[in-house]
C-alpha positions in Angstrom: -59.2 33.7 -0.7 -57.8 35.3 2.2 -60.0 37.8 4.3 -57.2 40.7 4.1 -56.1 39.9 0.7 -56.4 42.6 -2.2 -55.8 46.2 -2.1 -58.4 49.0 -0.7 -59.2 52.7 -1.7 -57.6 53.9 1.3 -54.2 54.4 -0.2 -50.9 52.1 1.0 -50.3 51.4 4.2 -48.2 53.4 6.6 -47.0 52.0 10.1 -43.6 51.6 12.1 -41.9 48.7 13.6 -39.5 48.2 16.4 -36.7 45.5 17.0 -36.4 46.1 20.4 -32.4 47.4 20.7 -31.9 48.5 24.3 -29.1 51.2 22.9 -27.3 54.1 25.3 -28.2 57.0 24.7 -25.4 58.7 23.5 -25.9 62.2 24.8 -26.3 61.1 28.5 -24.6 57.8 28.6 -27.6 56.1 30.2 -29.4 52.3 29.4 -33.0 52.3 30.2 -34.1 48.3 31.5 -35.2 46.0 28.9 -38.8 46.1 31.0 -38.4 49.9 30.3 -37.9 49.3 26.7 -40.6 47.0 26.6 -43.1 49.0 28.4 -42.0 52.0 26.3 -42.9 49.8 23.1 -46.5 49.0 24.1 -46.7 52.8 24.7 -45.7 53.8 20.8 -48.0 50.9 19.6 -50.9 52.5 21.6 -49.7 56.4 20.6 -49.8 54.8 16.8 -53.2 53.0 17.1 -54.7 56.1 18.4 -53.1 58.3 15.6 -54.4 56.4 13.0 -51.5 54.3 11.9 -52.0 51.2 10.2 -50.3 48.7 11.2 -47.3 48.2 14.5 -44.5 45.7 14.1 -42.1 43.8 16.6 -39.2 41.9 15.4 -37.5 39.2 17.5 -33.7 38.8 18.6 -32.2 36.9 21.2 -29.3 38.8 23.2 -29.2 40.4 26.0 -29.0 44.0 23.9 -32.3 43.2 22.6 -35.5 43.6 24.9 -38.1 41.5 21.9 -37.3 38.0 22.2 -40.7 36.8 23.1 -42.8 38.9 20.2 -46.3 37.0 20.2 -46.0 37.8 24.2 -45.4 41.2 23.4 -48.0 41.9 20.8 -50.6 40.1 22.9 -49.9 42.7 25.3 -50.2 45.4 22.4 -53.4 43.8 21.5 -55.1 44.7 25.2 -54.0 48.3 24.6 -54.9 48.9 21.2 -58.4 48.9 18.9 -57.6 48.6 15.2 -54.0 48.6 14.4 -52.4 45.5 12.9 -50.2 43.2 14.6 -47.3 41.7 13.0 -43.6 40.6 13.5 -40.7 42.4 12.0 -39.8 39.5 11.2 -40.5 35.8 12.6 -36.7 34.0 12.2 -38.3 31.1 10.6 -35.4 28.9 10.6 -35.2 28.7 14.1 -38.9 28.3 15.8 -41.5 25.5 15.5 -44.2 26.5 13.1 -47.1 24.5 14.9 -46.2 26.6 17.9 -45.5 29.4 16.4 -49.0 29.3 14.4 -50.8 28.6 17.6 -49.2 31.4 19.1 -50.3 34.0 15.8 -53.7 32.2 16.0 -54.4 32.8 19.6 -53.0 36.7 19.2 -55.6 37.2 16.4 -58.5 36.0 18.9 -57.2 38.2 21.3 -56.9 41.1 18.9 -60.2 40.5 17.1 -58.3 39.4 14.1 -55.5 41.7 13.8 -52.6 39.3 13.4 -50.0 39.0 10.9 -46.8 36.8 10.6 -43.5 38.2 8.8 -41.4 35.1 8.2 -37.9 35.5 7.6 -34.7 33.7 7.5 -32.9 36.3 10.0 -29.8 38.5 9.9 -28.7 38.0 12.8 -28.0 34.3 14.0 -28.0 33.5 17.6 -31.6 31.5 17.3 -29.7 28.8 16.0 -27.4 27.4 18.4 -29.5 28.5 21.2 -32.3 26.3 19.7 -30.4 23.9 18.5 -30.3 24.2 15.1 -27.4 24.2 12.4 -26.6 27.2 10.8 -25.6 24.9 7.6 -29.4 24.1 7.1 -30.1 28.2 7.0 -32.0 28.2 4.1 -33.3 24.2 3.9 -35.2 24.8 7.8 -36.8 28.4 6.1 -38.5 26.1 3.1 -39.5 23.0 4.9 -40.8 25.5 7.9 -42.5 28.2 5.3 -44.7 25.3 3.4 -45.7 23.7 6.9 -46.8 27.0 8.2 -48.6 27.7 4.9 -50.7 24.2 5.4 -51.4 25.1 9.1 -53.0 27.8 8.7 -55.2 26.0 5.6 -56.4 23.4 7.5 -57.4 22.6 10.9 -56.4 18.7 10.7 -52.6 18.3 8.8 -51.0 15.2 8.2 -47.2 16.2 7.1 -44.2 15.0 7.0 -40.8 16.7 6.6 -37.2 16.7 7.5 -36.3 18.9 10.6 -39.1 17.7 13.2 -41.3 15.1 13.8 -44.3 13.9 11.4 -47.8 15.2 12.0 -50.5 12.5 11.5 -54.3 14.3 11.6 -53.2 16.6 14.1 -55.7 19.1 15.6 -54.1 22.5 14.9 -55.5 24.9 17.5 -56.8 27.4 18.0 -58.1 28.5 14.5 -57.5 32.5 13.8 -60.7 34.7 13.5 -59.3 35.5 10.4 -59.8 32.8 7.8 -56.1 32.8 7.4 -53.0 34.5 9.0 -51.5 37.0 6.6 -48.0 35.8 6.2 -45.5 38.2 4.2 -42.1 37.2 4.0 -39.2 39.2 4.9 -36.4 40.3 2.2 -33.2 41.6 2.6 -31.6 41.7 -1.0 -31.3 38.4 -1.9 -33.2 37.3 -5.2 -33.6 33.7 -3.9 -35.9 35.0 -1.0 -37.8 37.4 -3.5 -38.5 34.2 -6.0 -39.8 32.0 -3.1 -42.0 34.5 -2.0 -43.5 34.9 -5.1 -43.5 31.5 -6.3 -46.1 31.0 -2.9 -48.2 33.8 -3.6 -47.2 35.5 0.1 -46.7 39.3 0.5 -42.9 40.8 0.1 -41.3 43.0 2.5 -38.4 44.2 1.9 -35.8 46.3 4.1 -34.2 49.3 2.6 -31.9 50.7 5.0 -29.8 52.7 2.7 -28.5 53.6 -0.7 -30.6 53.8 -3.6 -33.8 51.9 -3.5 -33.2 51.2 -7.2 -31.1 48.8 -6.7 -34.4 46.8 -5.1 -36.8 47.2 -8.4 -34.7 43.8 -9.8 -36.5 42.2 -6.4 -39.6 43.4 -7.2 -39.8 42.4 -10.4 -38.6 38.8 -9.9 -40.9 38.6 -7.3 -44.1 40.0 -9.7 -43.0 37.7 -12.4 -42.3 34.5 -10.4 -46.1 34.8 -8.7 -47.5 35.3 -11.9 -45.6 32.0 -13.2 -46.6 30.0 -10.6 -50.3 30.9 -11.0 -51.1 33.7 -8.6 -53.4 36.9 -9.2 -50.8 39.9 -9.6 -53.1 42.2 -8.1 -52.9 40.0 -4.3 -49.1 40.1 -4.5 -48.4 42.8 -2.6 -45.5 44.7 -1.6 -44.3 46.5 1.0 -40.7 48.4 2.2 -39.3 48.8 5.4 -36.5 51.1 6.6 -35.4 53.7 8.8 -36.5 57.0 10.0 -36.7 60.3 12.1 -39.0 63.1 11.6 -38.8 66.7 12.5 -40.3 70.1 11.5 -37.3 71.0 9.1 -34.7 68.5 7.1 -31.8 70.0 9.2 -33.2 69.3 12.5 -34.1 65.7 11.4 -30.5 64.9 10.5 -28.7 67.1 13.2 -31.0 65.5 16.0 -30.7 61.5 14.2 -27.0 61.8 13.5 -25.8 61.1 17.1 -28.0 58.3 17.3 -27.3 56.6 14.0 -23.9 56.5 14.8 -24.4 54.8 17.7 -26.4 52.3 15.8 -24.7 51.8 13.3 -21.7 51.0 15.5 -22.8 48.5 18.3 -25.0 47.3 15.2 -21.3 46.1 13.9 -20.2 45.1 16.7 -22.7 42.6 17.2 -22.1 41.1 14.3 -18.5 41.0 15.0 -17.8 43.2 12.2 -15.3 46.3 12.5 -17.4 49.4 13.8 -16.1 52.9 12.7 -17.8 56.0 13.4 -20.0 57.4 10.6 -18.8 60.6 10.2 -21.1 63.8 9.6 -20.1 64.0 6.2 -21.3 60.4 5.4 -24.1 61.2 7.0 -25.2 64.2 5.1 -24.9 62.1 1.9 -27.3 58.8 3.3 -29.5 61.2 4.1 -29.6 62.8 0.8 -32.7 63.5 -1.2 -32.2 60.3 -3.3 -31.5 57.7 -0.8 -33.6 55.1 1.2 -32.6 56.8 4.5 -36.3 58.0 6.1 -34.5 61.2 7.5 -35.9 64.7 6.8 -38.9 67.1 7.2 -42.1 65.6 6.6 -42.2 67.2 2.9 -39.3 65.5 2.7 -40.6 62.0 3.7 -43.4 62.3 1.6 -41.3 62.9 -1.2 -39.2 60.5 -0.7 -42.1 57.6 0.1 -43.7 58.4 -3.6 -40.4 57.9 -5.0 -40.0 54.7 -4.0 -43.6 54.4 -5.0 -43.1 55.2 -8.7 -40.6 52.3 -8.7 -42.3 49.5 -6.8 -45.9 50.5 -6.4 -45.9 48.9 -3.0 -48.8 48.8 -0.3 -47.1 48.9 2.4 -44.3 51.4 3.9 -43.2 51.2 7.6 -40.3 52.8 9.3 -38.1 51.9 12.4 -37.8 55.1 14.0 -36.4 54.0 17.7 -32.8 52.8 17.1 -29.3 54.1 19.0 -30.6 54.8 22.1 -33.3 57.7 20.9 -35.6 58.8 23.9 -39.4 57.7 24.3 -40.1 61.9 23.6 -38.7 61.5 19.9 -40.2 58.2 18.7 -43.7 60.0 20.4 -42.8 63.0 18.2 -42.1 60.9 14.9 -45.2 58.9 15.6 -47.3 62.1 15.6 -45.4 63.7 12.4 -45.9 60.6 10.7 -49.3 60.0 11.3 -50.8 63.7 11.0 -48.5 65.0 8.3 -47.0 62.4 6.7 -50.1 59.2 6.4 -52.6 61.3 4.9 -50.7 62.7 1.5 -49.2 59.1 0.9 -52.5 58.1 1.3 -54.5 60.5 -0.8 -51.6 60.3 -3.3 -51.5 56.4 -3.5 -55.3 56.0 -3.3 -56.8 53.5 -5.9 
């Protein structure tokens, strides 16, 4: 059994997560560094370890618009700041990176963090890892399955003879160094699609998924095909665990959330689209008042309003784990210092007290 699997009395857990978008601040048309970016991350991860905060995430891109491409650097450098918080990536683009390095890398962060590692493995949104690594995008989803199971056996066994299709056998190899957990945590990352949900049942891993928007509804089929394919292929229901990503901004009242976020969102949303080579119109206030709405998966409100809107979601999907992104479009270190406090001293404890076991 895994050290950290199961649930605890303490209630879900609550943390936030960053992917590192180095955005211009739309008010005063100015684009901190990526080392100021980065720098500014290790501060939040220390402000949310010191709050109380459960776990801190770092997700990986790899463009020049993006600070994170290097996460297990990064969180080894949160891990020298920090005492108790977890550690995990938000998310790991499977597909694209070497699992024997990448466990060694997870491995040697939990020594350093006195076992406070955690790997979220996905299959990526976004999809400049693969020529840059030198993969084909037309083996997408084959490189995620043959790279998940390999990473699942390295961190089982300290000698691994495998063979597979995408890299070169392993015959008794020494994988080192071992974690000071007994095993990594590995979740995997879900962005809608019921394939991913299935597999990540089927191997008895955690679930994240990412609800940026509309109603979180429309996830419960995800859920549910995940529950029901663990339980098929064998695994105790009560050690599949769940958890939900998405966005947010906190502030004293539900107006000043949304008129404070709205300039920034925009600006998200828009290079967001633009990076993808998609068509980028401007979200207009309007729009904006309706995402933000009372039903919605958008994280934008009072903190009433963010507890409410948390225990909804928990009604439907009865996760363990909620964290939100609260640093996109360019918003200042001030603000994502401001959410981290709202979210940790008015925000944690209810979900907690209300979720507790």
């Amino acid at each position: 059994m895994r050290k950290n699997d199961g649930l605890n009395n303490k209630g879900i857990e609550i943390g936030i997560y960053t992917l590192g978008d180095i955005g211009t601040d739309p008010h005063t048309g100015k684009t901190i560094s990526a080392g100021q970016r980065i720098k500014e991350i290790l501060q939040a991860a220390k402000l949310a370890d010191e709050a109380g905060l459960d776990v801190f995430g770092v997700g990986e891109h790899h463009r020049l618009d993006y600070a994170t491409s290097a996460v297990p650097v990064v969180l080894a450098a949160i891990a020298q700041l920090t005492k108790r918080i977890k550690l995990t990536s938000t998310t790991t683009v499977l597909s694209t990176v070497d699992p024997v390095r990448l466990f060694e890398d997870f491995a040697t962060l939990d020594l350093l963090s006195d076992g406070r590692a955690e790997i979220i493995a996905g299959r990526g949104a976004f999809v400049e890892s693969f020529p840059l690594f030198g993969y084909d995008l037309n083996d997408y989803d084959a490189l995620f399955e043959e790279n998940i199971n390999l990473l699942l056996k390295l961190n089982e066994n300290e000698l691994v003879t495998w063979a597979g299709r995408f890299r070169s056998p392993l015959t008794n190899a020494e994988i080192a160094p071992r974690p000071l957990q007994d095993e990594i945590p590995i979740w995997v990352g879900v962005g809608g699609t019921p394939g991913s949900a299935f597999r990540a049942g089927r191997l008895g891993l955690g679930m994240i998924m990412a609800i940026l928007g509309g109603e979180p509804e429309r996830f419960q089929p995800l859920v549910d095909l995940y529950r029901q394919s663990g339980k098929e292929a064998g695994h105790d229901l009560a050690k599949l665990k769940v958890g939900v990503t998405g966005h947010g901004f906190f502030s004293k009242t539900s107006q000043q959330a949304k008129d404070e976020f709205y300039p920034y969102y925009a600006n998200y949303w828009c290079y967001v689209n633009r990076q993808q080579g998609l068509k980028s119109p401007t979200i207009t206030k309007s729009d904006f008042e309706q995402m933000t709405g009372p039903n919605t998966a958008l994280f934008v409100g009072s903190p009433q309003q963010i507890v409410e809107k948390i225990l909804q979601q928990y009604e439907l999907f009865g996760h363990q784990r909620f964290m939100a992104q609260i640093d996109i479009g360019g918003v200042p270190f001030k603000k994502v210092a401001e959410g981290i406090e709202l979210l940790a001293t008015e925000i944690a404890p209810i979900i907690r007290k209300e979720t507790r076991k």
